[in-house]
C-alpha positions as a Python dict, from the first residue, in 0.01 Angstrom:
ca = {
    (1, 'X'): (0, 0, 0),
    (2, 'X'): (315, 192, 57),
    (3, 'X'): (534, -136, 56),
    (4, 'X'): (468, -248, -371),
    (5, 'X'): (653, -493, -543),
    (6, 'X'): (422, -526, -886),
    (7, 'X'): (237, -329, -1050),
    (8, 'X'): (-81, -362, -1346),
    (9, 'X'): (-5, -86, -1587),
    (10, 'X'): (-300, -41, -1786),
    (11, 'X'): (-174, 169, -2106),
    (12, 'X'): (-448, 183, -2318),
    (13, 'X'): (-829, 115, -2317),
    (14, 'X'): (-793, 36, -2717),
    (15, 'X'): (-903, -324, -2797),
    (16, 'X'): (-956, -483, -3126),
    (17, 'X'): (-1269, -722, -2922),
    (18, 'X'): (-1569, -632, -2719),
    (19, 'X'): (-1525, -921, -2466),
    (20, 'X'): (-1876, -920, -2328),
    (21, 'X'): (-1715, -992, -1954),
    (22, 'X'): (-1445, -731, -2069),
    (23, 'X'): (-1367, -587, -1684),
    (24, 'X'): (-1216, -252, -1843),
    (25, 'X'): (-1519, -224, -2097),
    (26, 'X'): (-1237, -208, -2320),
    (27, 'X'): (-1307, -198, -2738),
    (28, 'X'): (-1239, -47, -3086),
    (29, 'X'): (-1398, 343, -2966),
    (30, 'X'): (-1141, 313, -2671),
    (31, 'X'): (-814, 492, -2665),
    (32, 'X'): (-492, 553, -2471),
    (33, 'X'): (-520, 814, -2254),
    (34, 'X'): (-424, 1110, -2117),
    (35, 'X'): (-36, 902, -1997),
    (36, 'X'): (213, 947, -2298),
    (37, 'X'): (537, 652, -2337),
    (38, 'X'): (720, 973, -2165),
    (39, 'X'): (465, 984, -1881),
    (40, 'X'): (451, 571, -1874),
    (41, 'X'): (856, 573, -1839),
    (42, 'X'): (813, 812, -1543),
    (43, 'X'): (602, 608, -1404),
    (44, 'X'): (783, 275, -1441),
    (45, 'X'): (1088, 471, -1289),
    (46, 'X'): (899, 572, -977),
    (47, 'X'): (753, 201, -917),
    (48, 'X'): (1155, 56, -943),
    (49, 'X'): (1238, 333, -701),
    (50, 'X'): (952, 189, -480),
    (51, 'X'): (1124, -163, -517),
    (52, 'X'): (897, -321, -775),
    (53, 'X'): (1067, -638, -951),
    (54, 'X'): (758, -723, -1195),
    (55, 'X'): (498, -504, -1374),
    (56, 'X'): (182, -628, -1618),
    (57, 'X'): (109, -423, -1946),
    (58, 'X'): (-260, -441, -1977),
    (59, 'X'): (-520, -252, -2121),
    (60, 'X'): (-754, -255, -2339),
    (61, 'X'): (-507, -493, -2581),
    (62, 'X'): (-147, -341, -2491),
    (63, 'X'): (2, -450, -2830),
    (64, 'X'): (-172, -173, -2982),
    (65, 'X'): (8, 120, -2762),
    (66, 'X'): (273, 208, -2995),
    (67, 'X'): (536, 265, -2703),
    (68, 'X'): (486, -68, -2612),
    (69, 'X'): (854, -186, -2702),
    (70, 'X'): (1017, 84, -2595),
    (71, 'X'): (830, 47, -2255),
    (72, 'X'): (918, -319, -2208),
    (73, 'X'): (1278, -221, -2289),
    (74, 'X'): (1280, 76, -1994),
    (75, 'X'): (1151, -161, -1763),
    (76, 'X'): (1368, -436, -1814),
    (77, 'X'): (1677, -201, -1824),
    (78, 'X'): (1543, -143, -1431),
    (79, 'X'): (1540, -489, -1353),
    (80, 'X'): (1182, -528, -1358),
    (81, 'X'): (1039, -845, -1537),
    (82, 'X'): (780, -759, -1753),
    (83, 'X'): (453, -942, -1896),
    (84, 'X'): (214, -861, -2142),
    (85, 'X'): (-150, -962, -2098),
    (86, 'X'): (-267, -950, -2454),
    (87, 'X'): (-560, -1076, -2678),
    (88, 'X'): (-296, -1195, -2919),
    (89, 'X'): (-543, -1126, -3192),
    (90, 'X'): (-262, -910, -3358),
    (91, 'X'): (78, -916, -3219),
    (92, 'X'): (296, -649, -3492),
    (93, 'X'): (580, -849, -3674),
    (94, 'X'): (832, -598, -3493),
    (95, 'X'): (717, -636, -3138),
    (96, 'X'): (834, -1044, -3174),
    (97, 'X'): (1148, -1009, -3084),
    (98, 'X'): (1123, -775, -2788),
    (99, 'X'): (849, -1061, -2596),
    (100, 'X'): (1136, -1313, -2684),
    (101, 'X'): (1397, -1061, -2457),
    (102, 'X'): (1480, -1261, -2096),
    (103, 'X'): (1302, -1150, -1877),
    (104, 'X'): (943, -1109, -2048),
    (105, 'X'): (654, -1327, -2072),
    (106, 'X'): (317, -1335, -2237),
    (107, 'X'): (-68, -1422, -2071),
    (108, 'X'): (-379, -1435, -2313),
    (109, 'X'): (-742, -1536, -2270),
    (110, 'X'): (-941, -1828, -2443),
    (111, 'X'): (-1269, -1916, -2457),
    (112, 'X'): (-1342, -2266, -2663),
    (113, 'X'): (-1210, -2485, -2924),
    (114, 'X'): (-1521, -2345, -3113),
    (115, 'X'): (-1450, -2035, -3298),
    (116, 'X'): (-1831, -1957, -3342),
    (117, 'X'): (-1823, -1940, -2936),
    (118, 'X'): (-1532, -1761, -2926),
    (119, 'X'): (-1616, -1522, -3127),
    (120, 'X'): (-1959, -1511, -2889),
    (121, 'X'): (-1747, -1390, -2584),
    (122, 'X'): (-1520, -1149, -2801),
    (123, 'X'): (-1763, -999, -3017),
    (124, 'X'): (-1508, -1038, -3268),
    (125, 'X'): (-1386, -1336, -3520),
    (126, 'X'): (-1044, -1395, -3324),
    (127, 'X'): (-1030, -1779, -3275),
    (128, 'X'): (-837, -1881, -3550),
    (129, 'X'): (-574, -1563, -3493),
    (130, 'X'): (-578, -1603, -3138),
    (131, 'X'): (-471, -1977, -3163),
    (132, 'X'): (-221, -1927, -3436),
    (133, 'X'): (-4, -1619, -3244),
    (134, 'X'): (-56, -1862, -2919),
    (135, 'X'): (122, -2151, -3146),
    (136, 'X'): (374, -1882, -3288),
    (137, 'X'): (498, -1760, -2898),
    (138, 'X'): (499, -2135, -2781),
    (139, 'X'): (719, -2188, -3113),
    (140, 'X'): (939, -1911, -3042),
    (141, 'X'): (993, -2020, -2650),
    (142, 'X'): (828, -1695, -2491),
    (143, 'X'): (704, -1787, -2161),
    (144, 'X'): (303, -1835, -2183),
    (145, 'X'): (29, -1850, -1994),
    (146, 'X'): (-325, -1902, -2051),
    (147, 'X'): (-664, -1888, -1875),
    (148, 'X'): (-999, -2022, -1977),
    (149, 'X'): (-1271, -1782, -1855),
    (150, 'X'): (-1605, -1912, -1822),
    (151, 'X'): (-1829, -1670, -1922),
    (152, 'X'): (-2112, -1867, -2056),
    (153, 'X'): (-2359, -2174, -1969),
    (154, 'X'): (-2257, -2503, -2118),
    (155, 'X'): (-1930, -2327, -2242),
    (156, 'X'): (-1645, -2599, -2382),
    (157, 'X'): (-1387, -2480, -2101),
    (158, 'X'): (-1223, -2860, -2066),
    (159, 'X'): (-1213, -2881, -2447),
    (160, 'X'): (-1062, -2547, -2482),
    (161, 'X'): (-783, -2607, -2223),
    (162, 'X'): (-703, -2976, -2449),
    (163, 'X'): (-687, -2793, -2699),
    (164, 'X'): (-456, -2486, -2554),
    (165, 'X'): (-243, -2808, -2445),
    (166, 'X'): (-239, -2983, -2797),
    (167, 'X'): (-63, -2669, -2902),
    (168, 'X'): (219, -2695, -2597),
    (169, 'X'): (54, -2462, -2397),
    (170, 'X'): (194, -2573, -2041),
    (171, 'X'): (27, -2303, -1779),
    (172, 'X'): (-364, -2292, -1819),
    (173, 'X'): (-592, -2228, -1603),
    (174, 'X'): (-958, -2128, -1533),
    (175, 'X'): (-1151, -1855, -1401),
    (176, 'X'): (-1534, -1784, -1372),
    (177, 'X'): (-1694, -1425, -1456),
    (178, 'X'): (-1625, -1132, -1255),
    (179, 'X'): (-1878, -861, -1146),
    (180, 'X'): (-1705, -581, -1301),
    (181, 'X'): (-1755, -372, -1596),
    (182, 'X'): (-1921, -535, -1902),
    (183, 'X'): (-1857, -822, -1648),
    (184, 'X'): (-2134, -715, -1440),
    (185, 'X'): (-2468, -931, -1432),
    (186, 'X'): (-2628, -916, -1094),
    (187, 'X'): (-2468, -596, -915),
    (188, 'X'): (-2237, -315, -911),
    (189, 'X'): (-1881, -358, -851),
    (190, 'X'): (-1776, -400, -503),
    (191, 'X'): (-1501, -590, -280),
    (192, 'X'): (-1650, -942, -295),
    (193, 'X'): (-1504, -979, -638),
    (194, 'X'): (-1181, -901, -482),
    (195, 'X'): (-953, -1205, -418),
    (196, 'X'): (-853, -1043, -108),
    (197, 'X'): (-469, -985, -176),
    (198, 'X'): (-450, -628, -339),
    (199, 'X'): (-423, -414, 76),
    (200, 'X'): (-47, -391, 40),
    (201, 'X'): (200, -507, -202),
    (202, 'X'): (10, -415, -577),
    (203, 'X'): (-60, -152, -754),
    (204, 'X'): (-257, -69, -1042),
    (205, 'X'): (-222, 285, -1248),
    (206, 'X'): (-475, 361, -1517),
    (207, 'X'): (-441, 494, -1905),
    (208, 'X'): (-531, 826, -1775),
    (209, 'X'): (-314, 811, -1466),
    (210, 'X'): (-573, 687, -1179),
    (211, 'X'): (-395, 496, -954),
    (212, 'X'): (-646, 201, -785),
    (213, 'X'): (-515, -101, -527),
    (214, 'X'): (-560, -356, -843),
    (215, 'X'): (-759, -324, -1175),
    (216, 'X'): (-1067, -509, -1042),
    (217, 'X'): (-1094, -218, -757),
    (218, 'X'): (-1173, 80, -1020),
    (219, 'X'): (-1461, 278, -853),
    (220, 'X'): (-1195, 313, -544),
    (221, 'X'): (-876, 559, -698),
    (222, 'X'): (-688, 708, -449),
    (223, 'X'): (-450, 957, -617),
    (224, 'X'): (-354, 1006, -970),
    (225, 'X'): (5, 983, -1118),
    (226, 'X'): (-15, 1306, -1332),
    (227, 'X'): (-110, 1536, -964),
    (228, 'X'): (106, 1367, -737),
    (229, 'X'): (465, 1172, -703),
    (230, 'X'): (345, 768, -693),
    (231, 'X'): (571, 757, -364),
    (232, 'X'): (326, 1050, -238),
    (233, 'X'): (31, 875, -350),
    (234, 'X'): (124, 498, -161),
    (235, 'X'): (129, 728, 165),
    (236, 'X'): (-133, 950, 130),
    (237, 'X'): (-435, 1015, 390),
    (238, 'X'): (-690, 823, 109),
    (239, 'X'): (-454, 546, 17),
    (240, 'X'): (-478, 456, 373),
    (241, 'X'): (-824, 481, 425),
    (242, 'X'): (-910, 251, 120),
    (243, 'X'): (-639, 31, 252),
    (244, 'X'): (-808, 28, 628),
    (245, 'X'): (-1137, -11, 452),
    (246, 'X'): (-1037, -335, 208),
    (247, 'X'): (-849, -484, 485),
    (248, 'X'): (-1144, -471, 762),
    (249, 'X'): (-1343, -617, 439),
    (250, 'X'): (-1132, -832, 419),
    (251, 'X'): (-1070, -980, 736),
    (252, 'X'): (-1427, -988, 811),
    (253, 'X'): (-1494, -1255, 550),
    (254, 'X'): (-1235, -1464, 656),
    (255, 'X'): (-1479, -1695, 897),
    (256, 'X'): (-1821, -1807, 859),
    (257, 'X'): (-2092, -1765, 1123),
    (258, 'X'): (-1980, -2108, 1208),
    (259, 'X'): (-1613, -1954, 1305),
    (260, 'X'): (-1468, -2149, 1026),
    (261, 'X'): (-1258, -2047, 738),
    (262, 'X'): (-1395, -1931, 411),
    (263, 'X'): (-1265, -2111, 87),
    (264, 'X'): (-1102, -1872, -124),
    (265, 'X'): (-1267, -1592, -364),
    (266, 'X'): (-1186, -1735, -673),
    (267, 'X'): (-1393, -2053, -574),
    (268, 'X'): (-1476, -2317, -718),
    (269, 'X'): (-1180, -2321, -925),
    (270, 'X'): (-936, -2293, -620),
    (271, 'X'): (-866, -2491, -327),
    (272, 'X'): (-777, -2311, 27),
    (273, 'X'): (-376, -2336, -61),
    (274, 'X'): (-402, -2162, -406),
    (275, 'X'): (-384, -2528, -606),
    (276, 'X'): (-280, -2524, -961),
    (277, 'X'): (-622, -2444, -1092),
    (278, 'X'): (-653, -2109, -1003),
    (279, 'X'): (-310, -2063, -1269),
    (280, 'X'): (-280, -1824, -1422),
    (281, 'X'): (-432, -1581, -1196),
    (282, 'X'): (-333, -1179, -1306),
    (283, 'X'): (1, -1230, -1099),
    (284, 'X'): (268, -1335, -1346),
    (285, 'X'): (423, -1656, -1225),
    (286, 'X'): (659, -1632, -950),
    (287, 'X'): (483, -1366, -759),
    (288, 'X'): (218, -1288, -578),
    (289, 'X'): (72, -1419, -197),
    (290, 'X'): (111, -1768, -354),
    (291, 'X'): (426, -1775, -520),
    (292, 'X'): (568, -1984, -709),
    (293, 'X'): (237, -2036, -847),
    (294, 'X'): (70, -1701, -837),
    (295, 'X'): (-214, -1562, -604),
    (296, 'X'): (-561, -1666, -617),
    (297, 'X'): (-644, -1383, -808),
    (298, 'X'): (-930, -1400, -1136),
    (299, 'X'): (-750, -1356, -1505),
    (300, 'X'): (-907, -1099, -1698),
    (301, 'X'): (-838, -1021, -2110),
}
């Protein structure tokens, strides 16, 4: 964990939706934290020390953090690449031309080509605005990705990736529900809806400074950004403990009783050498254990 090179930054737990898979349990009463831009900027300047080259502004719906700009600009002016996992229910007029710097990219959610069951899996009309601000990056050239989630029986996932492509959307891909916050259906969170890849080389820090192995792994913190130095943290006795713990995990459900090799977590949508369906995964593109392509790792909103 000591050894990072990205890095989820999750600066607000504000969201315009109530995604009823939402792994953050993100929503309208939600807000950003104890971490001020300030605090974010220290932050970003500890993971470039660390060596990070990418970092993911998450939340909640990031675009509503009103640091957001200037925290894409710090980051880039570290060489970091930056991308922005938003909702794109409401991207601000003024924000535009900072996702269109080199450098950044956008990822987004969709549902269905049917805004009634869209707005079933956000809680929220956002179809129509989702679609057009999709149409308006794609128009503008931003690099964008796009995963389907399948959240419900009988959803229209093939008809909402034709029509994702009939607006020049050229990355999509799929993901099925995760067992984690509002996500969670049939148990309580725990490391089988890992993808396997988050023991060394990710990082994920929290609105109110909580610093996990990835944002799927919440109920496992191991230090906290406003107690400790993040270079103090990746080192520390409990960073290593959750690290020997995952990794054992891990390892152990590598082979089946049979002695053969387990397909990948994010099955059925992936194949055993991280195959284009399992794009976009919450690696940007061009990182990640399966890079160029991106890990095996679920998309989340």
């Amino acid at each position: 964990m000591s050894d990072i090179r990205f890095a989820w930054l999750e600066i607000t737990g504000k969201c315009q939706l109530v995604c009823e898979h939402c792994y953050a349990g993100s929503g309208p009463r939600g807000n950003h934290g104890t971490l001020g831009t300030a605090d974010w900027q220290r932050v970003i300047e500890q993971l470039a020390d660390q060596g990070v080259t990418a970092v993911q502004f998450i939340g909640g719906e990031p675009t509503l953090h009103p640091g957001l700009s200037e925290l894409i600009a710090f980051a880039l002016d570290r060489r970091i690449r930056v991308e922005v996992f938003s909702n794109l229910v409401h991207v601000p007029q003024r924000l535009w031309p900072t996702l269109e710097r080199d450098g950044v990219s956008l990822a987004t959610s969709y549902y269905s080509d049917d805004p009634a069951e869209h707005t079933a899996v956000t809680g929220r009309p956002s179809h129509a605005r989702t679609k057009a601000n999709i149409a308006e990056a794609v128009r503008r050239k931003i690099p964008l990705r796009a995963g389907v989630i399948d959240v419900r029986e009988g959803q229209r996932v093939s008809a909402a990736q034709r029509e994702l492509e009939s607006i020049g959307v050229q990355q999509i891909g799929t993901d099925r529900l995760r067992q984690v916050g509002r996500g969670a259906r049939e148990s309580t969170p725990d490391t089988s809806q890992l993808c396997g890849h988050c023991v060394s080389g990710v990082i994920a820090v929290s609105p109110d400074g909580s610093v996990w192995p990835c944002v799927f792994s919440r109920w496992l913190p191991v230090g906290n950004v406003m107690d400790a130095a993040l270079a103090d943290i990746l080192v520390s006795p409990e960073a290593q403990r959750v690290r020997k713990e995952l990794a054992a995990d891990f390892a152990a459900r590598e082979v089946t009783a049979a002695g053969r090799p387990k397909p990948p977590p994010c099955d059925p949508k992936c194949g055993p050498s991280c195959g284009p369906a399992c794009n976009p995964s919450c690696w940007p593109t061009g990182t990640g254990p399966c890079r160029p392509k991106g890990g095996c790792q679920p998309n989340y909103d």
